[in-house]
C-alpha positions as CSV (number, residue, x, y, z in Angstrom):
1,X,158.1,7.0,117.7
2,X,154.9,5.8,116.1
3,X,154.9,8.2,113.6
4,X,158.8,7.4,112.9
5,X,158.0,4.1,112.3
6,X,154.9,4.4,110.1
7,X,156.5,7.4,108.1
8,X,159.4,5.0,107.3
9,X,157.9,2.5,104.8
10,X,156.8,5.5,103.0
11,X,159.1,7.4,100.5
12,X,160.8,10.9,101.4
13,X,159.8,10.6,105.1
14,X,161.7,12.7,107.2
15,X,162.6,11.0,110.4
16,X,161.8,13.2,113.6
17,X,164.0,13.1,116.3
18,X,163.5,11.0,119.6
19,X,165.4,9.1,122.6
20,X,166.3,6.3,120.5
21,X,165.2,3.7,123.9
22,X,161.6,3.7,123.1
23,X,160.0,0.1,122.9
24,X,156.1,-0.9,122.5
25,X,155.0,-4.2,122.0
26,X,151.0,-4.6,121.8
27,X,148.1,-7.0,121.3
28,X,144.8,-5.2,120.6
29,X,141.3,-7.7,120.0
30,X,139.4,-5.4,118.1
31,X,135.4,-5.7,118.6
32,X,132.5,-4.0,117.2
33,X,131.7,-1.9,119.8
34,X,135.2,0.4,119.6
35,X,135.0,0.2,115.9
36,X,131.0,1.7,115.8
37,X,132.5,4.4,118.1
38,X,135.0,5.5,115.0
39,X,132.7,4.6,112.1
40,X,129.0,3.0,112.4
41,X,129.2,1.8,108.8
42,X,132.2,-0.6,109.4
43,X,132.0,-3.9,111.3
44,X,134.2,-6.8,112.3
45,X,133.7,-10.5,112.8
46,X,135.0,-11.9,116.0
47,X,138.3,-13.0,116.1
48,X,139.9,-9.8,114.7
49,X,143.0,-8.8,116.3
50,X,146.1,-6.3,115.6
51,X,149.4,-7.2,117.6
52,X,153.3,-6.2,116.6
53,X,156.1,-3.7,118.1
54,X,157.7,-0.5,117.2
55,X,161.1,0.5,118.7
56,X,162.6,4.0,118.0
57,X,166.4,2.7,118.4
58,X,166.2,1.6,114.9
59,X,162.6,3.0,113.8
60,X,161.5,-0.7,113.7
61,X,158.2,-1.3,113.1
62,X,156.3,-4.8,113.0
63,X,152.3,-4.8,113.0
64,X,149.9,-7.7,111.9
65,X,146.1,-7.3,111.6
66,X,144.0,-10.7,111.4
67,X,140.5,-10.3,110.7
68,X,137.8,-13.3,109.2
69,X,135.7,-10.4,107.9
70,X,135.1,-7.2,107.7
71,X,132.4,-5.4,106.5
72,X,132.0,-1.9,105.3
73,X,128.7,-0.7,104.4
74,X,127.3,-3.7,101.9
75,X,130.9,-4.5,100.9
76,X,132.9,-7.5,102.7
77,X,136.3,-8.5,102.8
78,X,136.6,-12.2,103.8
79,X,139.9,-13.9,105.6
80,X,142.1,-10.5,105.8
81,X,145.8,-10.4,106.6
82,X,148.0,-7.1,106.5
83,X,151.4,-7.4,107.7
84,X,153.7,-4.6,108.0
85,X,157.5,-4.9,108.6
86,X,159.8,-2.1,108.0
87,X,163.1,-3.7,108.1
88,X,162.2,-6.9,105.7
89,X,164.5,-6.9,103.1
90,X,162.1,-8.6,100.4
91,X,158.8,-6.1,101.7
92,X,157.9,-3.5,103.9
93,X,154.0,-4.1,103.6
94,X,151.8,-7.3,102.6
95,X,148.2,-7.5,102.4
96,X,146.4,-10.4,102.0
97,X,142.1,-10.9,101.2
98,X,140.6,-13.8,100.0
99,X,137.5,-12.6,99.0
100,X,136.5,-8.6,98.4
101,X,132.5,-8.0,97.4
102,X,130.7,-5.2,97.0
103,X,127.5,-4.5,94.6
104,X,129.4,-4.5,91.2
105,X,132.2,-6.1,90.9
106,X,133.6,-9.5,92.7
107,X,137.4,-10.2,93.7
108,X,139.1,-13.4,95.2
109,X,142.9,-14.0,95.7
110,X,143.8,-9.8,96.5
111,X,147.4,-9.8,97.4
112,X,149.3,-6.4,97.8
113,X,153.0,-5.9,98.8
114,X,155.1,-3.0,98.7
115,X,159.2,-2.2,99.3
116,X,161.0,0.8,99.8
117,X,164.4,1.0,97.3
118,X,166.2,4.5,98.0
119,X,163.2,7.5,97.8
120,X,160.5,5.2,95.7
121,X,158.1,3.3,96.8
122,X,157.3,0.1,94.9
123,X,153.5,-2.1,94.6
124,X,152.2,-4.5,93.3
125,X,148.6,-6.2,93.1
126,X,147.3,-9.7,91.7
127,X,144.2,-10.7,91.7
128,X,140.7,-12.2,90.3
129,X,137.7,-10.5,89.3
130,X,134.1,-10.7,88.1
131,X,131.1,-12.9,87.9
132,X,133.2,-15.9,87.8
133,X,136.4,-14.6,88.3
134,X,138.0,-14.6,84.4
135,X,139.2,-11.2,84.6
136,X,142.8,-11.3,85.9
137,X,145.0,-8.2,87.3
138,X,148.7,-8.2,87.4
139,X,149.7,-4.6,88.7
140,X,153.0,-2.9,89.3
141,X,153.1,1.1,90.3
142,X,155.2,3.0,92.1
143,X,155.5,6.4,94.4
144,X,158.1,9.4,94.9
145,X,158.2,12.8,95.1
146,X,160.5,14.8,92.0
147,X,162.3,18.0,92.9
148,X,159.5,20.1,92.9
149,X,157.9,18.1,96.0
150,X,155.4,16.9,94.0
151,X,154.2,13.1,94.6
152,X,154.4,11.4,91.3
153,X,152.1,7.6,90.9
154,X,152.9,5.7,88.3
155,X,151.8,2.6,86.7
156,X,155.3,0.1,85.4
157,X,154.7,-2.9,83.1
158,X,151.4,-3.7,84.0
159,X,148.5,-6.6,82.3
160,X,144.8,-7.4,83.4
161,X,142.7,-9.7,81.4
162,X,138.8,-8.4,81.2
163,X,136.5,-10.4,79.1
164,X,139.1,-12.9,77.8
165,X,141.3,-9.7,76.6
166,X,144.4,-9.4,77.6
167,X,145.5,-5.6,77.9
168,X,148.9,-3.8,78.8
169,X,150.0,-0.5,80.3
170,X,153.6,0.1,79.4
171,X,156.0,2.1,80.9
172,X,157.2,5.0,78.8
173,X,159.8,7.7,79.6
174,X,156.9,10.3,80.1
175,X,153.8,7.7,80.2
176,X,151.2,6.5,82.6
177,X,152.4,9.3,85.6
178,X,149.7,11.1,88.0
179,X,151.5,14.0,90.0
180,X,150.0,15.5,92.8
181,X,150.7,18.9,94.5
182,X,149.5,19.5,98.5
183,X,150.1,23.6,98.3
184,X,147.3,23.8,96.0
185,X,145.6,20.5,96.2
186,X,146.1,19.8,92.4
187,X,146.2,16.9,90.3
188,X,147.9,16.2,86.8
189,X,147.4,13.0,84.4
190,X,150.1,12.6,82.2
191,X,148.8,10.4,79.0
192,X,148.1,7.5,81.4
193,X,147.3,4.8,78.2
194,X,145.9,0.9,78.1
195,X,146.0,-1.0,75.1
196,X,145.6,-4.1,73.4
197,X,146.9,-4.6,69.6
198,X,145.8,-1.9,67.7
199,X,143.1,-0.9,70.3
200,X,144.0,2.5,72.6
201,X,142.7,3.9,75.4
202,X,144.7,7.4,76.8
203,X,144.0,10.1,79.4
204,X,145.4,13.3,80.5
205,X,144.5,16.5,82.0
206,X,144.0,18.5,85.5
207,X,142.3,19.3,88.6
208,X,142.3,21.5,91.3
209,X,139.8,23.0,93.7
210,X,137.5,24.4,92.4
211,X,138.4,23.0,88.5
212,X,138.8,19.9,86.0
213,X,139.8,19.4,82.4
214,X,140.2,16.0,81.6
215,X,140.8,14.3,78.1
216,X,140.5,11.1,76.9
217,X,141.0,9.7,73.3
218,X,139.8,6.5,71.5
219,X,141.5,4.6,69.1
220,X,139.7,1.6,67.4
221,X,138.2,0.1,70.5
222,X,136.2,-2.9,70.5
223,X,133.3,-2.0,72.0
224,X,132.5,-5.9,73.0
225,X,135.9,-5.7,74.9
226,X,134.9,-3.1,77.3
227,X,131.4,-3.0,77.9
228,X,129.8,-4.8,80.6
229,X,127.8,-8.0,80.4
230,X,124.5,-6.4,80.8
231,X,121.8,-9.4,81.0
232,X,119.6,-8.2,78.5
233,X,122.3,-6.6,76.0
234,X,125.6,-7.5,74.6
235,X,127.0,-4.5,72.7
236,X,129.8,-4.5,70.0
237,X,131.4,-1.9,67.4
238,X,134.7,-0.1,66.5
239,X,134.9,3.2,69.0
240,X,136.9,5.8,67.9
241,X,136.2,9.3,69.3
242,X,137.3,11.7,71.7
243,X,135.8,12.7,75.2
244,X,136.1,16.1,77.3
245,X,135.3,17.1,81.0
246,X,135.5,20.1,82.5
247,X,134.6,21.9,86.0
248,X,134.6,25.4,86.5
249,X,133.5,26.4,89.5
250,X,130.0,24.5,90.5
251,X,129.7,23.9,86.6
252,X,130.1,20.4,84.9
253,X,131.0,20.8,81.2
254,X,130.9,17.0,79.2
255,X,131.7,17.3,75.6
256,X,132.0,14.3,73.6
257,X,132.1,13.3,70.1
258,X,132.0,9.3,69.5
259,X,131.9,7.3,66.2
260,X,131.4,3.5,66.2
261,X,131.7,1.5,63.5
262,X,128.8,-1.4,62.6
263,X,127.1,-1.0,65.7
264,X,125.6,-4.1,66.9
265,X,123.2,-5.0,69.6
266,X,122.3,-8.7,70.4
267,X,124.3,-9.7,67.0
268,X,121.8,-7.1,65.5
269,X,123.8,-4.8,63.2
270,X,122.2,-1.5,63.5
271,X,124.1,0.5,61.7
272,X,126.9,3.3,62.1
273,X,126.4,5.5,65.2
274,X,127.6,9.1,66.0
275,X,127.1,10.4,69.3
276,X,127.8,14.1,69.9
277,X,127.5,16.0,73.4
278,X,127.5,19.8,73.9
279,X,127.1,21.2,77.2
280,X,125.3,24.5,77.7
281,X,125.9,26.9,80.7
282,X,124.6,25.8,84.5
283,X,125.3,21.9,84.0
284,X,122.7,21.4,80.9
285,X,124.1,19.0,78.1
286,X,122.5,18.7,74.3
287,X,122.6,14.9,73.0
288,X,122.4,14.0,69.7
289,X,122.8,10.4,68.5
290,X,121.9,8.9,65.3
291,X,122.5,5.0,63.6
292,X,122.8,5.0,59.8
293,X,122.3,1.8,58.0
294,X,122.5,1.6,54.2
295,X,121.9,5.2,53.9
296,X,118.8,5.0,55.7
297,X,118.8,6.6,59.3
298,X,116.7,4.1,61.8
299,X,117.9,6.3,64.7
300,X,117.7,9.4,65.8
301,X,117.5,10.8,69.0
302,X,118.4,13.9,70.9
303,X,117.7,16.4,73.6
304,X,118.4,18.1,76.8
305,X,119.9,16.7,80.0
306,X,119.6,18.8,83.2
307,X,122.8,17.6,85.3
308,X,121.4,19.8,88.1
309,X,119.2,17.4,89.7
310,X,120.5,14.1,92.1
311,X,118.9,12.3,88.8
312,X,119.7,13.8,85.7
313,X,116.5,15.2,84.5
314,X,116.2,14.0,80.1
315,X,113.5,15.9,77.9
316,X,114.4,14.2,74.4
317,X,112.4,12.7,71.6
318,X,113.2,9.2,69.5
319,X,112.8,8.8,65.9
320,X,112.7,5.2,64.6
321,X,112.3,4.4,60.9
322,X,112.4,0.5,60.4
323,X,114.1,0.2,63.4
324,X,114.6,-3.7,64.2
325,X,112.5,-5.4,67.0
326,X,114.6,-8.4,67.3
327,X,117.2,-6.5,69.8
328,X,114.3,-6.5,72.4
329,X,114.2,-10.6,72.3
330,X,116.1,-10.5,76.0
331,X,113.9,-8.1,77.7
332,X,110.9,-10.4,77.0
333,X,112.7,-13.8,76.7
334,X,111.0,-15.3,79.5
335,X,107.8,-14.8,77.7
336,X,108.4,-14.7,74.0
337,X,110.8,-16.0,71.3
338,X,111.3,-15.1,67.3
339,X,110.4,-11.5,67.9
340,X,110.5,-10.1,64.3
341,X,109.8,-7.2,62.0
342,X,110.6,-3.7,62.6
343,X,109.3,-0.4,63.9
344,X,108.8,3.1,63.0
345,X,107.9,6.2,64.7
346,X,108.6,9.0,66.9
347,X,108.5,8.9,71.0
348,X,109.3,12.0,73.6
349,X,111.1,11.0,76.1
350,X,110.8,13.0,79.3
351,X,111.6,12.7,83.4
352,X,114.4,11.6,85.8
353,X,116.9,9.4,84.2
354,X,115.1,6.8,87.2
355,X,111.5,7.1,86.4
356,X,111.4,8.1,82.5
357,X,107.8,8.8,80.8
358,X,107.7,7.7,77.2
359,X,105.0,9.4,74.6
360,X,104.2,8.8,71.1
361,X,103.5,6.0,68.4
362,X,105.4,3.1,67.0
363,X,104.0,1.6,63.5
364,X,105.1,-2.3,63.6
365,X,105.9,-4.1,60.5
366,X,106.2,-8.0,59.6
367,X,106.1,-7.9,63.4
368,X,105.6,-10.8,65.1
369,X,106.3,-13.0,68.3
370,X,106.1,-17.0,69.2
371,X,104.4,-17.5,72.8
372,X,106.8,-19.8,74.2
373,X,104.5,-21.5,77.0
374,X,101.4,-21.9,74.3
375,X,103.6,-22.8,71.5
376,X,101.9,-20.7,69.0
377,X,103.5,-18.2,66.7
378,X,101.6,-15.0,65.8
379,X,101.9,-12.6,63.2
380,X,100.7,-9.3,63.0
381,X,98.9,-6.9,60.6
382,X,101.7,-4.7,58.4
383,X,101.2,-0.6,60.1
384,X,99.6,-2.2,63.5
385,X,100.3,0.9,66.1
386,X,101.8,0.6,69.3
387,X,100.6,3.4,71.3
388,X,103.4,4.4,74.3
389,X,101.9,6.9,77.2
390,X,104.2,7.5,80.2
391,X,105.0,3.5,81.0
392,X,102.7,1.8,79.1
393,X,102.3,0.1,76.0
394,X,99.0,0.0,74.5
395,X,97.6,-2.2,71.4
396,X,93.8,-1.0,69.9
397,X,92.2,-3.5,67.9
398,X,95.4,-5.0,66.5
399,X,94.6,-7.7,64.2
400,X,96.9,-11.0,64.3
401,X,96.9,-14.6,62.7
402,X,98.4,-17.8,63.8
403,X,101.3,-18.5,61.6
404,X,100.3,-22.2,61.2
405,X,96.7,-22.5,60.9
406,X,95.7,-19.0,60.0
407,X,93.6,-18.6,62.3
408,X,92.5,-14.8,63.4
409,X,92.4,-12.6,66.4
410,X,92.3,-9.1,67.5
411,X,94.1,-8.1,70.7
412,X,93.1,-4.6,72.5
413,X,94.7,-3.8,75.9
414,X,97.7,-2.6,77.6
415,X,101.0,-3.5,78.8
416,X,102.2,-1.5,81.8
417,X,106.0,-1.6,83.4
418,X,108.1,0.0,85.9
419,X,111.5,0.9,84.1
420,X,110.8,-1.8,81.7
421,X,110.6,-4.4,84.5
422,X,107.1,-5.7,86.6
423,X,105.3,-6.6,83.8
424,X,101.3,-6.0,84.2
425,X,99.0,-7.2,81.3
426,X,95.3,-6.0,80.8
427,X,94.5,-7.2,77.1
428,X,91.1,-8.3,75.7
429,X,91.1,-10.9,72.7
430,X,88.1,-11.0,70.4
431,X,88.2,-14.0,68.0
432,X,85.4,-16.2,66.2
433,X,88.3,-19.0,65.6
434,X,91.9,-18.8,67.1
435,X,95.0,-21.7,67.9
436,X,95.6,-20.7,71.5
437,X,97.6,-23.7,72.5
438,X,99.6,-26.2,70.7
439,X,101.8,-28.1,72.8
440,X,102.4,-32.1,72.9
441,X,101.0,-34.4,75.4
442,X,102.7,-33.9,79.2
443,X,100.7,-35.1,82.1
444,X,103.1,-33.3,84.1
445,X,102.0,-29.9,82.6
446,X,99.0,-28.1,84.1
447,X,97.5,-27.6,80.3
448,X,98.9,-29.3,77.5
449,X,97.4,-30.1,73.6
450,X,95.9,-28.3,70.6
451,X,93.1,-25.7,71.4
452,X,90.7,-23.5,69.7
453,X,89.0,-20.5,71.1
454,X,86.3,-18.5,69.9
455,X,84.9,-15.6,71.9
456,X,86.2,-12.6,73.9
457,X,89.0,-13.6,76.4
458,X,90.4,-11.4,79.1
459,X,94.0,-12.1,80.1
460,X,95.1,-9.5,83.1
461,X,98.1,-9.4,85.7
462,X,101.8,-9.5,86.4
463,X,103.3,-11.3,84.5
464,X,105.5,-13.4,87.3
């Protein structure tokens, strides 16, 4: 009877047959200790309850669950309400969450329903997502089986808004379909696409058991449009290109082949970039990336990935030539501003993609940086080398000059991090005559004024 009644606000269910004077009406108070017995990782907040009847004359079914939260691991669903009713004319299921978080990504206003019209199943979503809730879903799909008693999901005239963009999965005769087969466990994209404008986004391909081959193609993608909003780093470009995984057997095969059009980082244009992955047999990848700028290469970088590892393992090198420093203005924004110049060097890259080591040396040009707190704006020597061993910067008798008096220093030390974060400083400054501080009169600052040092200075520790 149960099983009748669930089955029936799915597609192609086959009824099973039963006394048809079968009748169960329930109220179940769910609490945390029944739901640790069936899974430790999920918890409930008091007041959670399921209640609703089932009847076999008619297959009726009629269940609600009420729940003010409910937690899964580190991810928490706030206010939810599923309500299932197999003989409503206008839905069979509606689910209801007012708020959804988890790690990366933020949701309020989730609402769900679904109806059953002859042997398809019909959904759709809206909701809000992100940081503050800007990115807006509107969602229609649907399920059946074809003739071959394979299921078939599909996405109908769908929009979501991410980053202010709207975008638009249409429904075409032989679009946006995923068909799954239970004999052999086996899965099929057929050219599943998302666009906006002229910018394209499209995937096919397979997988089974024990093997993958998936496709997906590019077509004149803003990169700004899709990427994330990373603190540090905004990113923006024309994508085109085309990407390739495969599986065979316990193997993972990436190719990739990218191309993106005046690359910019921070509203830095770098260049043009070309990315190109190769994978070599037993899960081991070749990168090769390189940015092109007026004919002169500023990046190029490539080596191996070992895929093998819970962290990929990278054994690479970097070569800069007048490469600009400006795009680094975020990472050290809370210490510095007008970071200038430009660098140019080679660095080996080497470790888990976690914990990388970096090795080599970095010759800076019209570099220079304005302390922020001091208010004092340094420049530094044309060819002054930065010296990088496994996470640390280090500086050897670099000579600098205050921008506005001219006054003279030399800096020797090192800067140490942990994944370019936790900041430690151990620098020596030797100087017969330097501006160290120029800041207007504040009695509510600890130091404030013009000051001249002259001496050796030692300046060591985290930096917050």
């Amino acid at each position: 009877m149960i099983k009748n009644a669930i089955g029936s606000v799915f597609a192609n269910y086959k009824i099973q047959t039963i006394s048809d004077d079968e009748f169960i009406k329930y109220k179940v108070n769910v609490h945390n200790k029944i739901v640790d017995l069936l899974n430790p990782n999920i918890k409930v907040e008091k007041g959670t309850y399921i209640k609703g009847n089932i009847s076999s004359k008619d297959n009726m079914l009629k269940m609600r669950l009420i729940s003010p939260r409910i937690s899964i691991k580190d991810n928490q669903l706030v206010n939810v309400n599923l309500r299932i009713d197999n003989k409503n004319p206008l839905y069979n299921t509606f689910f209801k969450v007012d708020s959804i978080n988890t790690s990366f990504y933020k949701v309020k206003n989730f609402r769900t329903l679904n109806t059953t019209i002859n042997d398809t199943l019909y959904l759709k979503s809206k909701f809000e997502g992100g940081d503050k809730y800007k990115d807006a879903y509107n969602l229609s799909f649907y399920y059946t089986m074809d003739e071959m008693q394979n299921f078939i999901f599909g996405l109908q005239n769908s929009s979501l808004t991410y980053k202010d963009i709207p975008w638009q999965i249409s429904p075409n005769k032989n679009l946006n379909k995923i068909f799954y087969n239970t004999d052999n466990d086996s899965l099929s994209i057929q050219d599943a696409g998302i666009y906006h404008q002229s910018e394209q986004l499209s995937a096919s391909g397979f997988s089974t058991a024990k093997n993958l081959d998936y496709n997906v193609s590019i077509d004149s993608l803003d990169l700004g449009h899709i990427t994330p909003n990373f603190p540090e780093f905004q990113f923006d470009g024309l994508l085109n290109g085309k990407l390739n995984l495969k599986q065979i057997g316990n193997d993972i095969l990436p190719t990739a082949q990218l191309h993106i059009n005046h690359f910019k980082v921070n509203d830095e244009v770098l260049g043009d970039l070309v990315l190109k992955i190769n994978t070599l047999k037993g899960n081991n990848a070749f990168v090769d990336m390189k940015v092109v700028k007026d004919k002169l290469q500023v990046l190029k970088a490539n080596g191996f990935v070992d895929m093998n590892k819970k962290s990929p393992f990278i054994n690479g090198s970097i070569l800069l030539q007048e490469f600009p420093t400006d795009i680094l203005q975020n990472i050290f924004k809370d210490m510095f501003s007008n970071i200038r110049g430009n660098m140019t060097g080679n660095v080996q890259v080497k470790g888990n993609a976690d914990n990388l080591s970096y090795d080599g040396k970095l010759y800076l040009n019209g570099f220079g940086l304005k302390v922020d707190v001091l208010n004092v704006d340094y420049q530094f020597d044309n060819r002054t080398v930065l010296y990088l061993h496994d996470q640390t910067f280090e500086l050897k008798k670099a000579v600098f000059k205050d921008v506005m008096t001219k006054t003279k220093g030399e800096i020797s030390g090192i800067i140490k991090h942990r994944n370019f974060d936790k900041w430690y400083l151990d620098l020596d400054f030797d100087t017969d005559n330097l501006l160290v501080l120029d800041t207007p009169v504040n009695p509510d600052e600890p130091f404030y004024g013009k000051a001249f040092v002259g001496g050796k200075t030692r300046i060591h520790g985290y930096t917050n």
